[in-house]
C-alpha positions as CSV (number, residue, x, y, z in Angstrom):
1,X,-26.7,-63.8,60.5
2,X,-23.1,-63.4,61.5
3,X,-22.0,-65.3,58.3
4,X,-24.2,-63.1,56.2
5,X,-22.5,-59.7,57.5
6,X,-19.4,-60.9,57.1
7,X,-19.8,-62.1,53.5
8,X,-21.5,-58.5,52.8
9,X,-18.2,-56.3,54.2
10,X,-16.2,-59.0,52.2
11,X,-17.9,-58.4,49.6
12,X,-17.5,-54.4,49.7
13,X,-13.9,-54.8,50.7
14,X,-13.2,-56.6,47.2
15,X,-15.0,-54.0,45.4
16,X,-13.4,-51.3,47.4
17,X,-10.2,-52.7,46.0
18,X,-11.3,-53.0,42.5
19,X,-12.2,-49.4,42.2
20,X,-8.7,-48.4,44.4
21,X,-6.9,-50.5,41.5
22,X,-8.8,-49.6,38.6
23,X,-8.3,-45.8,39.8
24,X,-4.7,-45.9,40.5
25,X,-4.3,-47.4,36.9
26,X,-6.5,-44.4,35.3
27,X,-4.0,-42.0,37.2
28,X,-0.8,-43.8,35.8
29,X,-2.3,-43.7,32.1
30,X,-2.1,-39.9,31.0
31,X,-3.4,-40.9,27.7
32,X,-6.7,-42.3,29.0
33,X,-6.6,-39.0,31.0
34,X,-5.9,-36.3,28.8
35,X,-6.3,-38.2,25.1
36,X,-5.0,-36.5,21.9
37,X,-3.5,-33.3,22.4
38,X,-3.8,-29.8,20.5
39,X,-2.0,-26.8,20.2
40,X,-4.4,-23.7,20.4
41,X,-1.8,-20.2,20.5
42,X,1.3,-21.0,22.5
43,X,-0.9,-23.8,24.8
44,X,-0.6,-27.4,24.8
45,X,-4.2,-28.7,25.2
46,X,-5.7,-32.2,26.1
47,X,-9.2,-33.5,23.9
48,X,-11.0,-31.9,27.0
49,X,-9.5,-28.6,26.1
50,X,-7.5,-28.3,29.6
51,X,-3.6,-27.3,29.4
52,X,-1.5,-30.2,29.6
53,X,2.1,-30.7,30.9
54,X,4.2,-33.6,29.8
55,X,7.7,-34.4,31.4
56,X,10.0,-37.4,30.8
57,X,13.0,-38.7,29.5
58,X,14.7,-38.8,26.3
59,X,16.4,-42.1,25.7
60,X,19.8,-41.9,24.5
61,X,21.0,-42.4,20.9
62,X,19.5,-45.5,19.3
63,X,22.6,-46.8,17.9
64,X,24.8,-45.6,21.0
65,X,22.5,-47.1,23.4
66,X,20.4,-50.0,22.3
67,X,20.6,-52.0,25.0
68,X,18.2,-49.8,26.8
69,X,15.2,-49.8,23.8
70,X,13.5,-52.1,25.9
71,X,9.9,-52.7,27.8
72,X,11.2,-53.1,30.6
73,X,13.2,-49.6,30.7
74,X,9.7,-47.9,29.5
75,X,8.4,-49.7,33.1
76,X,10.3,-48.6,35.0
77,X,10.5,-45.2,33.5
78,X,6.5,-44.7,33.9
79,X,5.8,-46.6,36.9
80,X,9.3,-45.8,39.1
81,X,10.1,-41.9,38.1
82,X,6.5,-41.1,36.7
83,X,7.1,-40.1,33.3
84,X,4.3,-39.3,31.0
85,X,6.5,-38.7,27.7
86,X,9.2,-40.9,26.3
87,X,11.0,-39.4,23.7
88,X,12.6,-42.5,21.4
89,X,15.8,-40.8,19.5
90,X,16.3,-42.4,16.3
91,X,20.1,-42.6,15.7
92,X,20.5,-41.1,11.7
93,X,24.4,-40.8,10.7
94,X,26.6,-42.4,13.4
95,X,27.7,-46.2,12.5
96,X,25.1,-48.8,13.3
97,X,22.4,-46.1,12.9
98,X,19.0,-45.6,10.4
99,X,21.4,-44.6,7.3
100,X,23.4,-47.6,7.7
101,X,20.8,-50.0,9.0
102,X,17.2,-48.6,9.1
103,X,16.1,-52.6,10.0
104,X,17.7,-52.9,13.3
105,X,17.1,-49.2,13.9
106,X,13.5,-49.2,13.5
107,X,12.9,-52.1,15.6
108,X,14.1,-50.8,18.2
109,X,12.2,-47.5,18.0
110,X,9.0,-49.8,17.4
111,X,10.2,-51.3,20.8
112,X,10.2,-48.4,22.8
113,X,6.9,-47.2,20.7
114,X,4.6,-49.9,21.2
115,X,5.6,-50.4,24.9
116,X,4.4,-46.8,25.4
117,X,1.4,-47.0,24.0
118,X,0.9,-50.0,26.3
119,X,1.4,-47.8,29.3
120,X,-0.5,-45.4,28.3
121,X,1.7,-42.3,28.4
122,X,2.9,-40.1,25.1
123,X,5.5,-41.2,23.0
124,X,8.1,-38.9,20.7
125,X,9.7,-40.2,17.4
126,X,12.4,-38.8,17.6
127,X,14.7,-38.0,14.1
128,X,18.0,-37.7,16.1
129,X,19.9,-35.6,13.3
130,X,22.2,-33.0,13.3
131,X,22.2,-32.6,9.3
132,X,19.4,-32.5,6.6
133,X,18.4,-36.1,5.5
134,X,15.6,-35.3,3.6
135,X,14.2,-38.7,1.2
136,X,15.3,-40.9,4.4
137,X,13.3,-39.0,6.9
138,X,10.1,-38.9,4.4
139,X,10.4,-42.8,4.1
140,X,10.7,-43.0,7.9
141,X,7.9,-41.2,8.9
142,X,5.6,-42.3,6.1
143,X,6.4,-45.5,7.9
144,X,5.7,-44.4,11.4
145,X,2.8,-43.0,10.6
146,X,0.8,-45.5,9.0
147,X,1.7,-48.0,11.9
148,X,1.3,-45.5,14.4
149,X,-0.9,-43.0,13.6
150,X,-4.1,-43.9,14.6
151,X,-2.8,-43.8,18.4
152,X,-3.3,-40.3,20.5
153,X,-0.2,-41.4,22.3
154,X,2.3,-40.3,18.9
155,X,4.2,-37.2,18.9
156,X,6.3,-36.6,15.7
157,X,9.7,-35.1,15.9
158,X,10.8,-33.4,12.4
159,X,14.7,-32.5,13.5
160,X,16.5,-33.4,16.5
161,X,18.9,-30.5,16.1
162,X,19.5,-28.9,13.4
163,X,23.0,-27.2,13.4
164,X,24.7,-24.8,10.8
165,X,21.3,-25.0,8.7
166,X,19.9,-22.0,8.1
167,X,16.0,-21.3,8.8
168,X,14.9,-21.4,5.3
169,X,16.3,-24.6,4.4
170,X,15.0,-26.2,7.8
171,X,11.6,-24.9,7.0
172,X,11.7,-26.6,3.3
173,X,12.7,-29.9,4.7
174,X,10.0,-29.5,7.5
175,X,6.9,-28.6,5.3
176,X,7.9,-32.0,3.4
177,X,8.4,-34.1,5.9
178,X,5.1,-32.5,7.3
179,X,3.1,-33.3,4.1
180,X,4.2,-36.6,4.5
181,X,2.9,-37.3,8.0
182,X,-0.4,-35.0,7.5
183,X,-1.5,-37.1,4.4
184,X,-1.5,-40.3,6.5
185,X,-2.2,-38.7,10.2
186,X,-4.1,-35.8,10.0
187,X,-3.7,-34.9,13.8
188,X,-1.1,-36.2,15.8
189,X,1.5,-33.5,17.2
190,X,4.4,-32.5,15.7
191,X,7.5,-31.1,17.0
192,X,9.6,-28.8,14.9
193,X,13.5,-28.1,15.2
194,X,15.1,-25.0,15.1
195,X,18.6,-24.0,13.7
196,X,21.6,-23.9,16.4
197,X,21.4,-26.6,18.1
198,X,17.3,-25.9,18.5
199,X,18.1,-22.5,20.1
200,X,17.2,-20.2,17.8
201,X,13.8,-19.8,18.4
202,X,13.9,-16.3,17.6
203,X,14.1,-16.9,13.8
204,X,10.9,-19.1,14.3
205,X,9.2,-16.2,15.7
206,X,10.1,-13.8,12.6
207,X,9.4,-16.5,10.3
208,X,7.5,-19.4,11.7
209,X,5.6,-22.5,9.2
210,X,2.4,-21.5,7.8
211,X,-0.4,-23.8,6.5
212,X,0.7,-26.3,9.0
213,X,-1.7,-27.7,12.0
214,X,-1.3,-28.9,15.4
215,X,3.3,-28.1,15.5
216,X,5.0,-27.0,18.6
217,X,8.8,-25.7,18.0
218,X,11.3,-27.2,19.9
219,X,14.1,-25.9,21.9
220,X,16.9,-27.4,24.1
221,X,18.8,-25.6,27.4
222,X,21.8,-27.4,29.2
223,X,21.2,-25.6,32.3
224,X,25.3,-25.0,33.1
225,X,25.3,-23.0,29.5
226,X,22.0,-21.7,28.6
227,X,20.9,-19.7,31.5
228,X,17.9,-16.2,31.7
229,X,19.5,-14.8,27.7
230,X,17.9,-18.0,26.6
231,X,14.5,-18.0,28.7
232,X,14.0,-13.9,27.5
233,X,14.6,-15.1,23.5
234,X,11.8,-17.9,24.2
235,X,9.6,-14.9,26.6
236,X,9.6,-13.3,22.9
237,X,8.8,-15.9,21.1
238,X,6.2,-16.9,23.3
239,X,4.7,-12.9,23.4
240,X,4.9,-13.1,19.3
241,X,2.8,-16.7,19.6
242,X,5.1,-19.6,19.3
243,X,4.4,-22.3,21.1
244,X,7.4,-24.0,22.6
245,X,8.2,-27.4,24.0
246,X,11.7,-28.8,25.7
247,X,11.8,-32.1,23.6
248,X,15.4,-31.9,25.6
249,X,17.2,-30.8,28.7
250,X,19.7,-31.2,31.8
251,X,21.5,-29.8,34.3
252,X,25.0,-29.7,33.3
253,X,27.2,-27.8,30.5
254,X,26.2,-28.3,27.0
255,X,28.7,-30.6,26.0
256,X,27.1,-32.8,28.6
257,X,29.9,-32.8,31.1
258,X,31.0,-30.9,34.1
259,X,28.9,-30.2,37.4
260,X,25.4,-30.0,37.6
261,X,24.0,-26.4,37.9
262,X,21.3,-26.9,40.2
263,X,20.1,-23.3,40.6
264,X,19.8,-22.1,37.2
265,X,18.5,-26.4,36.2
266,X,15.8,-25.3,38.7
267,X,15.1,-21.7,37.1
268,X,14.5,-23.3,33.8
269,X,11.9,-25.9,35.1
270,X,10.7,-23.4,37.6
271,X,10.3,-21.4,34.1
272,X,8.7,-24.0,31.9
273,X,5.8,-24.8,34.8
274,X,4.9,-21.2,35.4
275,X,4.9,-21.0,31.0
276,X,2.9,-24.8,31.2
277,X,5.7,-26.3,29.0
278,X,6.5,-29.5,28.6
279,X,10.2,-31.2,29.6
280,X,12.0,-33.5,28.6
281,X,15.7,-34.3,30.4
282,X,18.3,-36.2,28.3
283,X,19.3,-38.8,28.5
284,X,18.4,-42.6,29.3
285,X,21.9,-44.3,28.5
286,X,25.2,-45.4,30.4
287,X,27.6,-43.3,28.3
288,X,30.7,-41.7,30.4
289,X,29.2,-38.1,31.2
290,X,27.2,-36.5,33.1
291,X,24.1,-36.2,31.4
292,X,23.5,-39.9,31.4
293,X,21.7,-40.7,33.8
294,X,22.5,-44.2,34.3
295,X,24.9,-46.3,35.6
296,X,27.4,-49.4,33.9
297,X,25.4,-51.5,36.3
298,X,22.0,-50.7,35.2
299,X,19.8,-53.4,33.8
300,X,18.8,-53.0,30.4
301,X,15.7,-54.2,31.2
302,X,14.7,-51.7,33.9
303,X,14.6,-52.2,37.5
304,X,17.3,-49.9,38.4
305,X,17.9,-49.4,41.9
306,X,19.9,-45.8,43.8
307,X,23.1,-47.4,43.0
308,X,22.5,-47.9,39.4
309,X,21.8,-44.0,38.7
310,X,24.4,-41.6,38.2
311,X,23.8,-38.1,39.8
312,X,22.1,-36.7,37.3
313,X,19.6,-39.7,37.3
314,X,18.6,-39.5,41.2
315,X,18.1,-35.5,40.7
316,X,15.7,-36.1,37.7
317,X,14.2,-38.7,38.7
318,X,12.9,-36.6,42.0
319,X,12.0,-33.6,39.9
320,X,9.6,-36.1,37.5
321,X,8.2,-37.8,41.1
322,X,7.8,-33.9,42.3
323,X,5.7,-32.8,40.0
């Protein structure tokens, strides 16, 4: 009899940890969560129609950085400072990057890609330009998009920054590289850029893309040099309907240097959660600055300890486990 009960709590115990394992996985894996997203007004929505939140980091310039375009840094990104968005930033002009040699580039986007989607969390492909590229970025995401685009877990990113390009001609190049996608993917989000550095979401708002589905605009804030003139131009463009996302973000100047500006870094996230916006903080490299968040010392393969993270890596990282 004694042998009987025994074998019976054993037997619950194991169960107990099954379900404890199998729902702490389920927690970890926004996509089996929330599954493809939609925009519906200025709202990012999950396929259960519930507002969604995404926040994570942007990895640093693929051809500045590609030691870190590993699984291994996704891991630790997910599982360590709870990400649930990796934004991959295809590297366009620079030497070593997509213009110069789209192979190696490409591989290491499909790295970082396909290592999200194992973990479950949402994805960016990110074209990291500053300037119009416009036949390289239609072949690129034709490419993406037929690999990728039958996963839930694929955000497309048009235009990393534009900079001196006016709104018109970002909007040309955006509808194409739009058709492109749509004709292979009919659903997946896509992020749009903005002129200025993606602050000028005030000429989206007098002049946003029409005949387009499921786009959110992009804008970016260094918190030391964009501070409440920046958050009232996106209150109007939210008022006027434009759904917004941070694709990119931190703490310090815009340059990426100087001190961190912890009160007015907190006012903008304090900002985007009371707005239900999603953030992402740049960036996941080892450069000399600031806004790197890692250290010489960091593995490439993930792991990283306190020691390994700069200042502006700890302070992320806790705002990601905070929220």
């Amino acid at each position: 009899m004694k042998n009987s009960y025994t074998k019976i709590i054993s037997h619950f115990i194991l169960l107990l940890i099954f379900f404890l394992l199998g729902n702490t996985q389920s927690n970890a894996q926004p996509v089996k969560k929330h599954g493809a997203l939609h925009v519906q007004g200025i709202q990012l929505l999950d396929e259960h129609n519930q507002p969604v939140v995404l926040r994570g980091m942007s990895f640093g310039w693929s051809c500045f950085h590609p030691r870190f375009y590993t699984a291994g840094a996704v891991s630790t990104l997910v599982h360590d400072w709870d990400c649930t968005v990796i934004r991959a930033a295809l590297g366009v002009e620079p030497a070593h990057g997509y213009k110069e040699d789209s192979a190696t580039q490409i591989k290491l986007i499909r790295t970082v890609v396909e290592a999200c989607i194992k973990e479950g969390i949402y994805v960016i492909i990110d074209w990291h330009s500053h300037n119009i590229n416009l036949k390289e970025a239609k072949a690129f995401f034709k490419t993406m998009a037929t690999d990728y685009g039958k996963y839930p877990n694929i955000i497309y990113e048009l235009y990393n920054e534009p900079d001196y390009e006016s709104w018109d001609s970002v909007k040309i190049y955006e509808r194409e590289v739009i058709s492109i996608i749509r004709a292979i993917d009919k659903d997946n989000l896509i992020l749009a850029g903005c002129p200025h550095w993606d602050q000028d979401i005030n000429l989206v708002a007098a002049s946003p893309l029409t005949n387009v589905s499921n786009v959110m605009y992009t804008m970016h804030f260094y918190a030391g040099t964009h501070k409440q003139y920046l958050r009232d131009r996106c209150d109007s463009a939210l008022s006027k309907g434009i759904p917004i996302f941070i694709s990119e973000s931190a703490g310090m100047d815009a340059s990426g240097n100087g001190p961190i500006n912890d009160e007015e870094w907190q006012r903008w996230i304090d900002w985007c959660e009371q707005h239900k916006i999603s953030w992402i903080t740049w960036s996941v490299s080892d450069k000399d600055e600031t806004c790197s968040v890692l250290q010489k010392s960091a593995s490439s393969n993930g792991g990283w300890k306190d020691e390994d993270l700069k200042e502006s890596g700890i302070k992320v990282r806790d705002k990601l486990r905070k929220y």
